[in-house]
Steps between C-alpha positions, in 0.01 A plus 500: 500500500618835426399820714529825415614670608723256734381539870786569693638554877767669701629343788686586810780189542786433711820419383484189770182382372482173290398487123227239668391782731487712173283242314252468799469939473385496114287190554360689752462832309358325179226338697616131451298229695585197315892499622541091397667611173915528490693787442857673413710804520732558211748656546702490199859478500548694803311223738383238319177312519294476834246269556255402803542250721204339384698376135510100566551354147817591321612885644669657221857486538726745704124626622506601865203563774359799496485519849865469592593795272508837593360871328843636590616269204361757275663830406344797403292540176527140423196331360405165552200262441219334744292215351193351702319204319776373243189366319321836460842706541358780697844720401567765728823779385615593832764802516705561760491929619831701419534608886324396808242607720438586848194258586401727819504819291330360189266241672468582844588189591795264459364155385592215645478312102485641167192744464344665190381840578426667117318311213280575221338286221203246482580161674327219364479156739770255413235325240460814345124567600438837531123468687238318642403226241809518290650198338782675454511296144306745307746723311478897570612802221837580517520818597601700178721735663693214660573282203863584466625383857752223431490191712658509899680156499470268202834638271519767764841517712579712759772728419863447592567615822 
């Protein structure tokens, strides 16, 4: 399914948070209930492939968990990729900010886990129904001014860090 335009989300993240902690935050923020699906973080040549602990059969190789990897692996500006359901490859481009913020001046607060606190677009449920009584089959006009939005992860690569 393709939105337009792409719902989106800042969030407020630690350094000494885990990429699983990060996955649980945009679940959270994109409404997903049906969390029995697998996911992964690439990271491109900078970190590699992360994947949940949940991947029984056949983990792709050099892949590590998720949740024993650290934000503070990523630098500044550098762009990487979260997938939830490899079957429906719900792509997320996720870019790190060029300098920090202070949590307690910009939130208020200082989380205790990742935290998205800005976001703007229509969010669909993870079956893509968008109301009541939707089978979320039935196809839906692309939205003419949207057309021209080029695909977030298949032939997509984040840039070299």
């Amino acid at each position: 399914m393709s939105l337009g335009p792409r719902p989106a989300c800042i969030f407020a993240a630690a350094r000494s948070h885990t990429f699983a902690d990060l996955a649980t935050a945009i679940d959270d923020a994109f409404a997903r209930w049906d969390r029995s699906h697998l996911h992964m973080f690439e990271l491109g040549e900078q970190g590699g492939l992360l994947i949940d602990r949940y991947w029984d059969d056949d983990p792709p190789e050099e892949a590590r968990l998720d949740e024993q990897v650290r934000l503070s692996l990523l630098t500044a500006g550098q762009q990487f990729v979260y997938i939830f359901d490899l079957g429906d490859d719900w792509a997320h481009l996720c870019t790190l900010a060029d300098e920090r913020i202070d949590p307690l001046q910009t939130l208020g607060i200082v989380p205790t886990r990742p935290l998205p606190y800005w976001g703007w677009g229509s969010i669909p449920d993870q079956y893509g129904r968008r109301f009541d009584g939707d089978d979320g089959e039935t196809e839906v006009s692309a939205d003419p001014n949207r057309t021209d939005l080029p695909p977030l992860y298949h032939g997509w690569g984040p840039k070299p860090g």
